[in-house]
N, C-alpha and C positions, 0 to 999 in steps of 0.2 A: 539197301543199307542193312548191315546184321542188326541184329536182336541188342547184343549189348553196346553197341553206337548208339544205338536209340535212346537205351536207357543212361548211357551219359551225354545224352544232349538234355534229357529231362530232368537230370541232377543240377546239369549248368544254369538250365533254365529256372530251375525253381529256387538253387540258393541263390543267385542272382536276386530273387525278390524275398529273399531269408530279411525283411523289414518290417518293424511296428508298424506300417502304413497295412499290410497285409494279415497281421496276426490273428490269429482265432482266440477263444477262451473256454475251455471242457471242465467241466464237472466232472468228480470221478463218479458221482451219481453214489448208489447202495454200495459201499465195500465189499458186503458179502457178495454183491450181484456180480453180474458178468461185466458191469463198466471198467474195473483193471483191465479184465483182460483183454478187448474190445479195441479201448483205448490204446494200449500196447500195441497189439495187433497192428492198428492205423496207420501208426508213427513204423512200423515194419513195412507199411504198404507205401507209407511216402510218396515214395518215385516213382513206385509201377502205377497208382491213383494219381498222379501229381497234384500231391495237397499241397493247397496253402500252409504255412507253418501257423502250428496252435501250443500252448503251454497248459498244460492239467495243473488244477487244483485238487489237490486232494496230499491220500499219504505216500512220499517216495517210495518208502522201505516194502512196503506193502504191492506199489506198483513193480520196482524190479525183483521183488518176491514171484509174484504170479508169473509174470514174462518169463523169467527164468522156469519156473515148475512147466509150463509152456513149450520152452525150447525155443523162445525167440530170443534173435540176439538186436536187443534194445538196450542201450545205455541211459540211465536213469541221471539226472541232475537236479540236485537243487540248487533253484534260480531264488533271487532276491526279487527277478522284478520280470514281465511278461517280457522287454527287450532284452533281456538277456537269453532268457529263452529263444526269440527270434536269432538273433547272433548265432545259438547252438545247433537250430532243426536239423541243418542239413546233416550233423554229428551224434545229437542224442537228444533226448529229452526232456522237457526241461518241466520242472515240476513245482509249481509254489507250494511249499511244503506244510503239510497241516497233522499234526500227532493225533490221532484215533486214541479214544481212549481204551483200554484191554485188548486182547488178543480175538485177530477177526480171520474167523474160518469158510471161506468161499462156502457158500451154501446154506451157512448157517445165519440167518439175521439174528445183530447185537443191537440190543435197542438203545444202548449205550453211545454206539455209531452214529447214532441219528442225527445226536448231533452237529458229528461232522458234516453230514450230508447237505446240514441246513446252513450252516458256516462258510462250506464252497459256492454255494449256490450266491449268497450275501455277497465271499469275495470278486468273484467272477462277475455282477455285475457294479460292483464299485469301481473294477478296472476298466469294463467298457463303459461307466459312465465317462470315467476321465481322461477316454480316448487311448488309451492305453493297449486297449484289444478293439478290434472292428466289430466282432459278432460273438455271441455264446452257443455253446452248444451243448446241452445237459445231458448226461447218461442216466440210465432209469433210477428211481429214487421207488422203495418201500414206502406208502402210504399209511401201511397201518404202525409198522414201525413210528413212522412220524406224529402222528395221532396220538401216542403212547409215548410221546415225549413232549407232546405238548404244545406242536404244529399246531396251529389255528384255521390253515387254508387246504381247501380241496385238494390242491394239487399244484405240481409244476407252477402253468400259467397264471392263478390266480396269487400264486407267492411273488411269482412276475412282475404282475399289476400293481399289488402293494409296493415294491419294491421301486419299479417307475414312478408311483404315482408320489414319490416324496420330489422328483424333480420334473416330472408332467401328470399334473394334475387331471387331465383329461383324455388322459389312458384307457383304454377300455379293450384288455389284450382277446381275441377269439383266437380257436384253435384250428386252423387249416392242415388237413393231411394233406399230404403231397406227394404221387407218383406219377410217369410217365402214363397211366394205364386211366388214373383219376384223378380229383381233388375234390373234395366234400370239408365241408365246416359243420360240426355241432351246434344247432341253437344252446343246447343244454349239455352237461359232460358230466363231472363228478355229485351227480345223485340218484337217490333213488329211483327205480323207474315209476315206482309208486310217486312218484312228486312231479314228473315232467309233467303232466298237461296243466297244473295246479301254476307250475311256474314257466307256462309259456305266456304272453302278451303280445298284443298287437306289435307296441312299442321295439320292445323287444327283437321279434323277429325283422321288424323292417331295419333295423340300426342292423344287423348280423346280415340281411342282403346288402346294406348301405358298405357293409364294411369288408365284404368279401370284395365286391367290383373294385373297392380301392383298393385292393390287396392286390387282385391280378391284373391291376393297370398299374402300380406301383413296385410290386415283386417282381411279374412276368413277363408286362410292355403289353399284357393286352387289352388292348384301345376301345374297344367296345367288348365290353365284357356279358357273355351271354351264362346268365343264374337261370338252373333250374330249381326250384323245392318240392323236398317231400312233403306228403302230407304224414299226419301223427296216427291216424288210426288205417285197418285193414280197408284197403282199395278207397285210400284219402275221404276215408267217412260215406261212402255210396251216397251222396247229396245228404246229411243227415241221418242215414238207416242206421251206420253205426260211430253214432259219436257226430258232435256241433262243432270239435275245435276247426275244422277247416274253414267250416261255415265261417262263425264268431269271432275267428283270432288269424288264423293263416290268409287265406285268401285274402280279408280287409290288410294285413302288413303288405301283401306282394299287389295289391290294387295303391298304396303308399308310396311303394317302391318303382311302381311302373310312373307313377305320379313326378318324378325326377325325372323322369328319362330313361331311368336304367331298361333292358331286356329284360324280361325275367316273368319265368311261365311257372305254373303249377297252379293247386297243389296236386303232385304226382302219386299217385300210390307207389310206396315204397319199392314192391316187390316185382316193380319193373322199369326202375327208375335206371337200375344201374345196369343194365344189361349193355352187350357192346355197341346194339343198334343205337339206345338210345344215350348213351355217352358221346356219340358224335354228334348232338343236337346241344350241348352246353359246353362253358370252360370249367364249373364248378357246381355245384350241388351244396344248399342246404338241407341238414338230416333235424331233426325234432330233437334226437338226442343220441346221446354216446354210441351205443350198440348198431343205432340206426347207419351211424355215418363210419365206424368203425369193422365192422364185418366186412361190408365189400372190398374196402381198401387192402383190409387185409387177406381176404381171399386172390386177390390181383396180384398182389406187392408184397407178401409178408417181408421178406426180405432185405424190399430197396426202399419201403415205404418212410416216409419221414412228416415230422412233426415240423411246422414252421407256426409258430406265436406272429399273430399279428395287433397293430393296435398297441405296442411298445417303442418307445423311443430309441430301440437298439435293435436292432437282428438276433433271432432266439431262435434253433431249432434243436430236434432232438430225433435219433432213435422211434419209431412207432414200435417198440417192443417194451418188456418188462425186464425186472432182475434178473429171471432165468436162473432161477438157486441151483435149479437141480443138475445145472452143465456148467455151473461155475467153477473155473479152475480145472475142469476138464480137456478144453480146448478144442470137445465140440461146437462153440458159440459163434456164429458169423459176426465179423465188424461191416456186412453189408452196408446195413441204416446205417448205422453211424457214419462211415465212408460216404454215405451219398448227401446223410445229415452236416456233414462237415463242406462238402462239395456244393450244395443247394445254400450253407449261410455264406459263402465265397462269394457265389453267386449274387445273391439278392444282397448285400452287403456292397459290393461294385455296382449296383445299378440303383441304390437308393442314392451313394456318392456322386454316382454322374446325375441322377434327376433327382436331387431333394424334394421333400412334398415343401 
């Protein structure tokens, strides 16, 4: 079969499911950042990725601004409503339109902007509560911008959880990366590193193995789920010689954990946790904290790496990358993540439907 049979069996096949039953929901994320262009991008790659259809929140004008300076030929829409966007994918784009306030320049953060960042994010999950969209998918959002307008929460996930937690109160979202290559969860994420042993707990770590196994027998289908954890300090504390968190707080959670039934070994020293022999000895990895669980993945994956929110009443993933000021509107920027981010909430979004918890 030629090249271009292919690609319109793949056109057929995917407006065929151009349905709300199917839809996504995107954040256009930081304006200044790389999420226009990204986004754009994706909806260019449609057919040859065959995505599912998704509708962007954020600013039209702005979006077929950037596509265009780009050189991609993307038709930009505003939609009233996420099914009307599904009706258009297979044609253009469909954009719930939201006005930015001042003039926003690729590269330059408007802290002004912020607001809208925090607005998408609000709307996008108001429409997957009301079944309207299946899964979200957020593009990187400015923290410190956010901060500087008055944001209250670390980040992304924990804006998540507030946001769930007004219609499940027993939310408790963790942060699982997700590659072909790995998967590791953060005990800890948006703090200091000065603060993680302060706010590690027994309790803690063991609910974050509890909630990983649910993750990858809920997300991934896998049925026994084998957890490995790091430890927090250099070569997992040498029995105490340097540092007691392993002693005191880790090992009692994963002695907890084993206590269920679950698998699950360590504490590892970090610094040969992730090597390739031994990634074939678990399905996931927990890290102590951010950088812990964040390097490797991104030394494997930079890429194709993706963010999946667990522990929410909706499917959430996102991008494992940042704003990217300094190639926005350039057209350097990959829509990798995002394409797999979008690809991986399809995914786990169809297999929550068929096995609800």
């Amino acid at each position: 079969m030629s090249a271009p049979a292919i690609v319109a069996n793949k056109a057929i096949k995917r407006a065929a499911s151009d349905d709300n039953s199917r839809l996504l929901i995107l954040t256009m994320g930081d304006p200044a950042g790389i999420g226009p262009d990204i986004s754009a991008e994706a909806w260019a790659r449609r057919i040859d990725e065959d995505l599912p259809p998704f509708v962007v929140v954020g600013d039209a004008g702005l979006i077929e601004t950037r596509a265009k300076a780009l050189g991609l030929a993307v038709p930009v829409v505003q939609v009233q409503s996420p099914k009307e966007a599904s009706r258009i994918f297979s044609n253009a784009l469909g954009v719930l339109h939201q006005d930015l306030p001042g003039d926003v320049v690729p590269g330059r953060p408007n802290r002004a902007a912020a607001t809208g960042a925090i607005n998408a994010i609000e709307e996008a999950v108001r429409h997957v509560q009301s079944g309207e969209a299946r899964a979200i998918v957020t593009n990187p959002i400015n923290k410190k911008q956010l901060y500087e307008a008055g944001f209250p929460y670390p980040g992304h996930t924990e804006f998540l959880g507030a946001l769930a937690a007004s219609s499940d109160k027993s939310s408790a979202p963790i942060m699982m990366l997700v590659s072909n290559e790995l998967k590791v969860v953060p005990a800890t994420i948006h703090i200091p590193l000065n603060d993680v042993a302060s706010a590690l707990s027994r309790a803690l770590i063991s609910q974050i193995i509890i909630s990983t196994a649910q993750g990858l027998k809920r997300c991934f289908g896998v049925c026994e789920p084998r957890i490995a954890v790091a430890g927090l300090n250099p070569h997992a504390g040498e029995d105490g010689a340097m540092g007691s968190e392993e002693i005191d707080v880790i090992a009692p959670a994963i002695k907890d954990a084993r206590a269920m039934g679950l698998d699950v070994t360590g504490p590892h020293a970090a610094d040969t946790l992730f090597s390739a022999q031994s990634r074939t000895t678990y399905d996931a990895a927990v890290a102590m904290y951010h950088d812990q669980a964040l390097i490797p993945i991104k030394t494997l994956a930079f890429e194709t790496a993706v963010n999946l929110t667990m522990g929410l009443p909706f499917v959430r993933t996102s991008p494992d990358h940042g704003t990217a000021y300094a190639i926005a509107g350039s057209g350097q920027a990959s829509a990798l993540s995002l394409i797999e981010a979008i690809k991986l909430a399809d995914r786990v979004a169809d297999r929550q439907m068929a096995t609800p918890a």
